[in-house]
N, C-alpha and C positions, 0 to 999 in steps of 0.2 A: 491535506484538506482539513484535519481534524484538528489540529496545531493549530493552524490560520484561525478557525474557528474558535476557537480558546483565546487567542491573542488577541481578537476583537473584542472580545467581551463577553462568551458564552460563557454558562455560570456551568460546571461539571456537576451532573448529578449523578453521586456514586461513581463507579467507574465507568461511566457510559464515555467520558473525555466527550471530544467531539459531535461524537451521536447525542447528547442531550438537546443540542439543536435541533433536532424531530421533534425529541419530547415536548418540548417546550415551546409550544406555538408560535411564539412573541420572535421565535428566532428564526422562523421557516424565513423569511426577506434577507437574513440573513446568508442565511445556507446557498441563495441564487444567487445573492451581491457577489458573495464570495467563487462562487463557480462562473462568475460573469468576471471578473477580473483578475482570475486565472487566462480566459480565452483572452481579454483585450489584451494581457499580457503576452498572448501569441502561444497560448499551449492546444496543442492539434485534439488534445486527449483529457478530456477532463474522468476523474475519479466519484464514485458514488459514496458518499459520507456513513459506509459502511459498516469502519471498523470497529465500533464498540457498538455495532444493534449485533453482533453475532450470539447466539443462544444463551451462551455459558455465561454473556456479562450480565441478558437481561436477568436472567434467572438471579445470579449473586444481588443485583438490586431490587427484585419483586415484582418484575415487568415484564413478564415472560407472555402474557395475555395482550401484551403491545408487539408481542415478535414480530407477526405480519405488518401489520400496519407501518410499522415505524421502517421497516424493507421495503417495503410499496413505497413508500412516502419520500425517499431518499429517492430512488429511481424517478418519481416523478418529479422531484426538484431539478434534478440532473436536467431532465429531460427540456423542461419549461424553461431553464437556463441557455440550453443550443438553440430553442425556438427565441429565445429573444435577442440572442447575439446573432444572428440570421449569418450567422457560419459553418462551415461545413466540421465540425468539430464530432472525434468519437467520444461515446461514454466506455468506460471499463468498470464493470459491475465489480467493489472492490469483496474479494472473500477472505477475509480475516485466518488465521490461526484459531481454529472453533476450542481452544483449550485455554493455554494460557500464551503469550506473546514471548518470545526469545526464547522460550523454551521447549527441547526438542521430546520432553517427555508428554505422553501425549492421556495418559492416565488407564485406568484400565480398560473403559468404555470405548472400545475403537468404535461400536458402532455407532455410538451418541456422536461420535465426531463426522463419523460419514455423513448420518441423517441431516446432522446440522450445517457442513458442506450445503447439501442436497436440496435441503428447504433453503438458507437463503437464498440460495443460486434458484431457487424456484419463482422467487419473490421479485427479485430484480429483472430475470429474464425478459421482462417485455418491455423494458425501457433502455436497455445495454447494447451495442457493438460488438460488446466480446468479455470474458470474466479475465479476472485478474486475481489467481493466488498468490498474496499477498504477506511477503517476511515470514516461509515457512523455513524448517528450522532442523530440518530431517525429509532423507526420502521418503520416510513411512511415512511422513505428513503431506508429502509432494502427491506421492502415489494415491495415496487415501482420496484426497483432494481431485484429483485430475479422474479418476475414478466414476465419482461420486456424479459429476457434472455431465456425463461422456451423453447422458441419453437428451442433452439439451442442444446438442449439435451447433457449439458456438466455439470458435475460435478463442484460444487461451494464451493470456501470459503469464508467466512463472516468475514470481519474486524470490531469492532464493535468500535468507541472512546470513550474512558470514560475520566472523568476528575475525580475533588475531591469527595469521599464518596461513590462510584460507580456509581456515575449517567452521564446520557450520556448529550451530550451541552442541548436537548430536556429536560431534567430534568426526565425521565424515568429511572425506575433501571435497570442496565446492565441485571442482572438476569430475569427480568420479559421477555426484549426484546430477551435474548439471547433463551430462552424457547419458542417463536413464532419463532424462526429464525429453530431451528432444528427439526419442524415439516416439514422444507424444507429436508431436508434430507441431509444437506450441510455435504461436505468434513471434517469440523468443525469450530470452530467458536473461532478468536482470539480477545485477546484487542490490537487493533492496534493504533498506534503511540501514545503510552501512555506513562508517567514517570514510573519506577521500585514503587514510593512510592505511583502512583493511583492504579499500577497494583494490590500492595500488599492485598491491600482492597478489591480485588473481588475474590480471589482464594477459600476462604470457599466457596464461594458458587457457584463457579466454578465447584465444582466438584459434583455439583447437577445434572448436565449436562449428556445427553444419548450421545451424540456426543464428537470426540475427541477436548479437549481444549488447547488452547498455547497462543503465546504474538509478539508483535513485539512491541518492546523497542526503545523509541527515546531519543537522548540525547541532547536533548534544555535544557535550564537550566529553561523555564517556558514559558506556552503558554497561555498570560494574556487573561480573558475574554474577548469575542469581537472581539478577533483581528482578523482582514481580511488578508488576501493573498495580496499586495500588485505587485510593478515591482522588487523588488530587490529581494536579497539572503534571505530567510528566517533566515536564521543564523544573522546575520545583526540585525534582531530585536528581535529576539528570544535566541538570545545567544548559547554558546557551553559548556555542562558540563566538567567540565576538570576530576572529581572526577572517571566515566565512563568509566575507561581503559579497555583494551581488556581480562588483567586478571581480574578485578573485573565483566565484563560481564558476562565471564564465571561462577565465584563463584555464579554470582544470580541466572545465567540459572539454575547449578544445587540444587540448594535450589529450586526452581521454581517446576522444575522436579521432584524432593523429595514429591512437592506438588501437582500432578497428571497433569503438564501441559504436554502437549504431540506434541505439536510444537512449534520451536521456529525458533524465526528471529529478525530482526533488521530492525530500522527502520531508519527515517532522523539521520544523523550522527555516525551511525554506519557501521564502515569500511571492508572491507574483511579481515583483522589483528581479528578484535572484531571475526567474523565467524569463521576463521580457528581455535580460542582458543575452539570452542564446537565440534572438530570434538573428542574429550574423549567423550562426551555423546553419539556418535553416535553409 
């Protein structure tokens, strides 16, 4: 959602990426066009344009007195988007990594991260379906996270990152962590914003899995070790795979599929073009 968002024309302010679309009035028509041609494109589940209102970004930019508002505000975009597509479509209130993004060190302050958990998930709660931890990056970030949310009694789904060989930035194996994650009893549990070639490596054992499993696929062409989230466009240093068309998306979904994943989505740089090519799976 935040990609998209960027790629139309939203101007990044500071790190906010996608979220500057809140901040910036001129863009809120924006934010709904774009979650309205997600659904025409046939996605059952649209996302709350989340991930850069979480605490730690606004703070780094001086907008920390916008925290709530700009979380309400998102939620109610979301929301006024399924009122006008008059479809039955869910929101997933998106909860970000409350630290830094691909990285599994979480700093010293575990509890600034709970809290921050805790309040956004406070903010969005009245316009969501169900939360969505989103590209976490370690158990302690899983656990912290699933935690933090428990007293708001909403059904959860677990974005887990994985990089090369199945291991997550923490260097723990996707499997071990995704098997403490489904004793939550999560909605299920995907590899989120991964490459198709890290994904491919975790599917056997994927389907070790009691809870339902899928993917959300991103199409950077590589997300070198270490790299921080800077002010600009991630695409800018991260690159855009050209190879990733919206028919080849589809051909992997249904390979994917073939191979017991049971949700699927898209992630940074995959378009509502890329979505409308899997509504044949549907």
């Amino acid at each position: 959602m935040g990609q998209e968002l960027l790629n139309r024309g939203v101007k990044p302010y500071g790190s906010l990426w996608g979220a500057s679309a809140l901040y910036d009035q001129k863009y809120h028509k924006t934010v709904v066009k774009t979650h309205l041609d997600f659904i025409k494109a046939g996605a059952e589940v649209i996302v709350t344009n989340t991930f850069g209102s979480r605490k730690r970004r606004l703070i780094e930019n001086g907008l920390l007195k916008e925290y709530k508002n700009l979380n309400i505000l998102a939620g109610k975009l979301a929301k006024k988007a399924v009122a006008r597509s008059k479809k039955k479509v869910l929101i997933a209130g998106s909860l970000p990594p409350q630290n830094f993004t691909y990285f599994a060190d979480l700093g010293k302050d575990l509890n600034f991260i709970k809290e921050s958990f805790k309040s956004q998930a406070k903010h969005l709660n009245p316009f969501i379906d169900f939360f969505y931890l989103d590209v976490m990056s370690s158990w302690k970030e899983c656990s912290i996270g699933l935690n933090a949310i428990k007293e708001y009694k909403k059904k959860c789904l677990v974005g887990i990152h994985i990089r090369g060989n199945g291991l997550l930035p923490s260097g723990e194996k996707f499997i071990a962590v995704a098997k403490k994650v489904q004793k939550y009893k999560p909605i299920g549990i995907i590899a989120s914003c991964v490459s198709v070639e890290d994904l491919n490596g975790i599917m056997k054992d994927a389907k070790k899995l009691k809870v339902p499993f899928g993917f959300k696929i991103n199409a950077f062409e590589h997300i070198p070790p270490g790299w921080k989230p800077d002010s600009n466009n991630p695409k800018v240093q991260l690159g855009k795979r050209k190879d990733l068309t919206p028919k080849k998306f589809l051909e992997i979904s249904k390979k994917l599929q073939r191979k017991g994943a049971k949700i699927i989505g898209g992630c940074c740089e995959i378009t509502p073009k890329h979505i409308e090519k899997l509504k044949s799976l549907v």
